[in-house]
Backbone as a ProteinNet text record, in pm:
[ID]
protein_1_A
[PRIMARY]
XXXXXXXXXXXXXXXXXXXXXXXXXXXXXXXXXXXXXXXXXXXXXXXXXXXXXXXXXXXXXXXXXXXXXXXXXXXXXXXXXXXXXXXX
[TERTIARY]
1121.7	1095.1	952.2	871.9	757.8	739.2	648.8	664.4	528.4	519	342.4	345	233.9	241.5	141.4	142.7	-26.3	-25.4	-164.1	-193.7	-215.5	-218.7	-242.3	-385.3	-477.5	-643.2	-619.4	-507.9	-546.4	-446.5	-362.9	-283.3	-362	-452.4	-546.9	-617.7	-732.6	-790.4	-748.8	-634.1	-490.5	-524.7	-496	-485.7	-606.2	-703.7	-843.1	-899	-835.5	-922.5	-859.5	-665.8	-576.8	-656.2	-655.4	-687.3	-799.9	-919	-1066.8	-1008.6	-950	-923.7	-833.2	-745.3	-692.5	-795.5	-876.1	-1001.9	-1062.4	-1069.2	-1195.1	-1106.6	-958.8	-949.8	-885	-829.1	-864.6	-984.3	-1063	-1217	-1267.6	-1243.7	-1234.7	-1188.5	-1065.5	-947.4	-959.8	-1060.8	-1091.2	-1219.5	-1309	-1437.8	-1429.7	-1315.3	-1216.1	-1195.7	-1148.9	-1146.7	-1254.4	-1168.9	-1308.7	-1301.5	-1438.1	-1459.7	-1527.7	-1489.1	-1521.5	-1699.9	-1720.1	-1870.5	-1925.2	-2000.4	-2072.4	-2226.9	-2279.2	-2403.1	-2510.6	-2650.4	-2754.3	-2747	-2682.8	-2674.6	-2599.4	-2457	-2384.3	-2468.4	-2496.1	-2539.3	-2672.6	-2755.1	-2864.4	-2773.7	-2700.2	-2638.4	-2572.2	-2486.9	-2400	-2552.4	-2589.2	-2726.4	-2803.7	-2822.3	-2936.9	-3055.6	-3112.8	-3226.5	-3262.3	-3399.7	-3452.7	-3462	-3514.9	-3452.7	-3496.1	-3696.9	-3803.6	-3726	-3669.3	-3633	-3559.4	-3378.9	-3288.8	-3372.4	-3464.3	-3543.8	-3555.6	-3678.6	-3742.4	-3606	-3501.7	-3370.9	-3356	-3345.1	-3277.1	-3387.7	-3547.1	-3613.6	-3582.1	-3611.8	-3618.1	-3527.9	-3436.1	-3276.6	-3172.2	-3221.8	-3164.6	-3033.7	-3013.9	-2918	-2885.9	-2797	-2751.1	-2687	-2773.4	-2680.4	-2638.9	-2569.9	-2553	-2597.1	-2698.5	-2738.6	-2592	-2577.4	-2496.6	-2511.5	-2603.3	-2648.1	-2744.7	-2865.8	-2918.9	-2899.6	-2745.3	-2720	-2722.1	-2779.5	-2717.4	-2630.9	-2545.4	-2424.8	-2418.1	-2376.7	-2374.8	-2231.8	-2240.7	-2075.8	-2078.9	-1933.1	-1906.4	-1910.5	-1859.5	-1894	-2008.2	-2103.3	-2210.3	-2274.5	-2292	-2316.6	-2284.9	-2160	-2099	-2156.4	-2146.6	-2279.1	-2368.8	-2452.1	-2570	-2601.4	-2477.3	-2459.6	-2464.5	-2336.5	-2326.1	-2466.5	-2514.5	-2642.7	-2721.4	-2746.8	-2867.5	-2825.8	-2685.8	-2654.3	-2712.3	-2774.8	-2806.5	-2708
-5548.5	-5652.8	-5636.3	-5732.7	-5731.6	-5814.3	-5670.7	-5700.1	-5705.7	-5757	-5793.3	-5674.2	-5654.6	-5577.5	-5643.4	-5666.9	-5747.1	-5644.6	-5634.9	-5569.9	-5686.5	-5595.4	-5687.4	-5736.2	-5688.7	-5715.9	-5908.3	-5893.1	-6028.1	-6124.2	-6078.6	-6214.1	-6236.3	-6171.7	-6199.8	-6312.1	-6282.6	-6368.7	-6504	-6478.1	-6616.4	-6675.4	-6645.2	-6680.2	-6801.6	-6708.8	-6767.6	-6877.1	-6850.8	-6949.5	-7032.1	-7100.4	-7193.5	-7260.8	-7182.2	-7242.1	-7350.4	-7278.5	-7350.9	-7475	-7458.9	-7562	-7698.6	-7643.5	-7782.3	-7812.6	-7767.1	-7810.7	-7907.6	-7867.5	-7939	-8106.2	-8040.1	-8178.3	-8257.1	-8231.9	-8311.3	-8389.3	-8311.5	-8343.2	-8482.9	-8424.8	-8536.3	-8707.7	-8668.8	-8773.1	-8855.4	-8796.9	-8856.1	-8914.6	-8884.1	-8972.1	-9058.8	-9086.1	-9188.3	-9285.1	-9318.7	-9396	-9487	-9596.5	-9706.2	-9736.2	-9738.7	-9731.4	-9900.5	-10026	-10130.8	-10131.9	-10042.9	-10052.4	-9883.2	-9921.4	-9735.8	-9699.3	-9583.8	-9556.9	-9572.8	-9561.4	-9573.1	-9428.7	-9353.9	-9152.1	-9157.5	-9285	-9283.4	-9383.8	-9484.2	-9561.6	-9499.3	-9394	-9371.5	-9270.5	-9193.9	-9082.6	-9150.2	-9259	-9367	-9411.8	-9449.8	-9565.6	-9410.2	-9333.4	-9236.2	-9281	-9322	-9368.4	-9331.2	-9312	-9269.3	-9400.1	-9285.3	-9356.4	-9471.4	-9479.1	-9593.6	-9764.1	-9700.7	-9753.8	-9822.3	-9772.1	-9863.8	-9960.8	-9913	-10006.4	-10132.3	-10121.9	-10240.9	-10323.9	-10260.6	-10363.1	-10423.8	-10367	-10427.9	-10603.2	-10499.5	-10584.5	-10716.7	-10698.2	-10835.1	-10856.7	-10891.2	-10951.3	-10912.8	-10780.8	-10769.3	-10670.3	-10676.3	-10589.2	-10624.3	-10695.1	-10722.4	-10574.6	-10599.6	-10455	-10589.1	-10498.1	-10452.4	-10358.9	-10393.9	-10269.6	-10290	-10163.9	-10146.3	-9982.9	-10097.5	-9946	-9836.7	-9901.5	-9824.1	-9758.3	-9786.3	-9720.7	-9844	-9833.4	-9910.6	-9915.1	-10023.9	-10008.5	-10092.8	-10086.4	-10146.1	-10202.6	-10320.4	-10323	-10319.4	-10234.5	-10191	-10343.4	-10436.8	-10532.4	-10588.7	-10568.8	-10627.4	-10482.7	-10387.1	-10267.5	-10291.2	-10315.9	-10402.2	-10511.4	-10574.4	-10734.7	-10694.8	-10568.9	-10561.5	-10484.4	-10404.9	-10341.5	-10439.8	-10485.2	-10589.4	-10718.8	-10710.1	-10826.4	-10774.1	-10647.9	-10592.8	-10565.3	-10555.8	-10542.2	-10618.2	-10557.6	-10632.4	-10689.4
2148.7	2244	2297	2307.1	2347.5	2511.1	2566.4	2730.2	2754.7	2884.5	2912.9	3056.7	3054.1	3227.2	3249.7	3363.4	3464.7	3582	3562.6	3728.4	3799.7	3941.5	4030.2	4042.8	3941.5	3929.6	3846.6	3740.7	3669.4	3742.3	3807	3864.8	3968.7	4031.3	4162	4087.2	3930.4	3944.2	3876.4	3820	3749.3	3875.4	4010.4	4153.2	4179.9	4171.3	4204.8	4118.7	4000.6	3866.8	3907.2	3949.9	3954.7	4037.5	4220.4	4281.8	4265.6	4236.9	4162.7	4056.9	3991.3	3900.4	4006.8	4074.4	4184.7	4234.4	4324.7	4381.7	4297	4182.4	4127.7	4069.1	4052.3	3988.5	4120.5	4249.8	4374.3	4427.6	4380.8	4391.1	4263.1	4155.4	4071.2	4148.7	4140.8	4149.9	4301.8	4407	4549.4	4501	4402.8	4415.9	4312.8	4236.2	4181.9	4253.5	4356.6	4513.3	4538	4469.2	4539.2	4665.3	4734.9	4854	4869.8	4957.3	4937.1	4982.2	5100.6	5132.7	5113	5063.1	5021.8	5079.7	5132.2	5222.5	5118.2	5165.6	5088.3	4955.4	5058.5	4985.4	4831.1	4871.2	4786.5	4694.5	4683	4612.9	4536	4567.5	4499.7	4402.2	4440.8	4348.7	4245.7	4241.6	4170.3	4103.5	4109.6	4003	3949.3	4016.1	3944.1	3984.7	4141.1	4134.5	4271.8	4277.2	4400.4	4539.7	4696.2	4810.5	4760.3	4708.9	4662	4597.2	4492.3	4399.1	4469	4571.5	4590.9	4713.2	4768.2	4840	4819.2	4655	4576.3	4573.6	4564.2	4504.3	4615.4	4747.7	4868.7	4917	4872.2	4942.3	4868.7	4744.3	4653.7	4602.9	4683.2	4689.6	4594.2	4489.8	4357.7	4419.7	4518.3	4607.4	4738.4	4767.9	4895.3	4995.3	5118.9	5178.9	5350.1	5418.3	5526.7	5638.5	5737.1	5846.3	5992.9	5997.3	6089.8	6186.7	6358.1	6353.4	6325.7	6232.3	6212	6001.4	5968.2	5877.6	5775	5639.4	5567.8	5449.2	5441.5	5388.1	5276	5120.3	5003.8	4973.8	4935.3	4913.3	4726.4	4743.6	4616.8	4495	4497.8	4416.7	4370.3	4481	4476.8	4386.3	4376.6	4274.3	4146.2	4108.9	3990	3968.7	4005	3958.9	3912.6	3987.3	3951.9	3824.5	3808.1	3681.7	3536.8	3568.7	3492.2	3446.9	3540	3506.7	3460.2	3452	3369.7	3248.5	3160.2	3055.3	2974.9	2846.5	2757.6	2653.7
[MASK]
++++++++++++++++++++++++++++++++++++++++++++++++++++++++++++++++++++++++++++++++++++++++

């Protein structure tokens, strides 16, 4: 009969790797979550483009936002349009 022994060194890090792996796929699966209005922070990280850049879009209408406050706010559809319209 073939038996396994574990110390308590590899079920510690069985422990640690599991945990890390829920994290990451919680983490996954929450920025999955469409959010209907998204910040300037989120929207440059989503496009890949600098603060400059989502500027040029806002100024010259190629991006509709929202100020509220001080903060401004993108709505998620209007990101999609804009995706979509630049497809070749």
């Amino acid at each position: 009969m073939n038996e396994a022994i574990f110390k308590h060194e590899d079920l510690q890090h069985f422990r640690v790797q599991l945990l890390e792996d829920l994290k990451a796929m919680l983490g996954a699966s929450q920025s999955l979550v469409k959010k209907e209005w998204l910040k300037s922070s989120e929207v440059r990280k989503m496009l890949g483009v600098s603060h400059g850049t989502l500027q040029n879009l806002r100024v010259n209408g190629s991006l509709p936002c929202s100020k509220v406050g001080g903060i401004i706010f993108y709505k998620y559809d209007d990101l999609i349009k804009l995706l979509e319209g630049s497809r070749r």
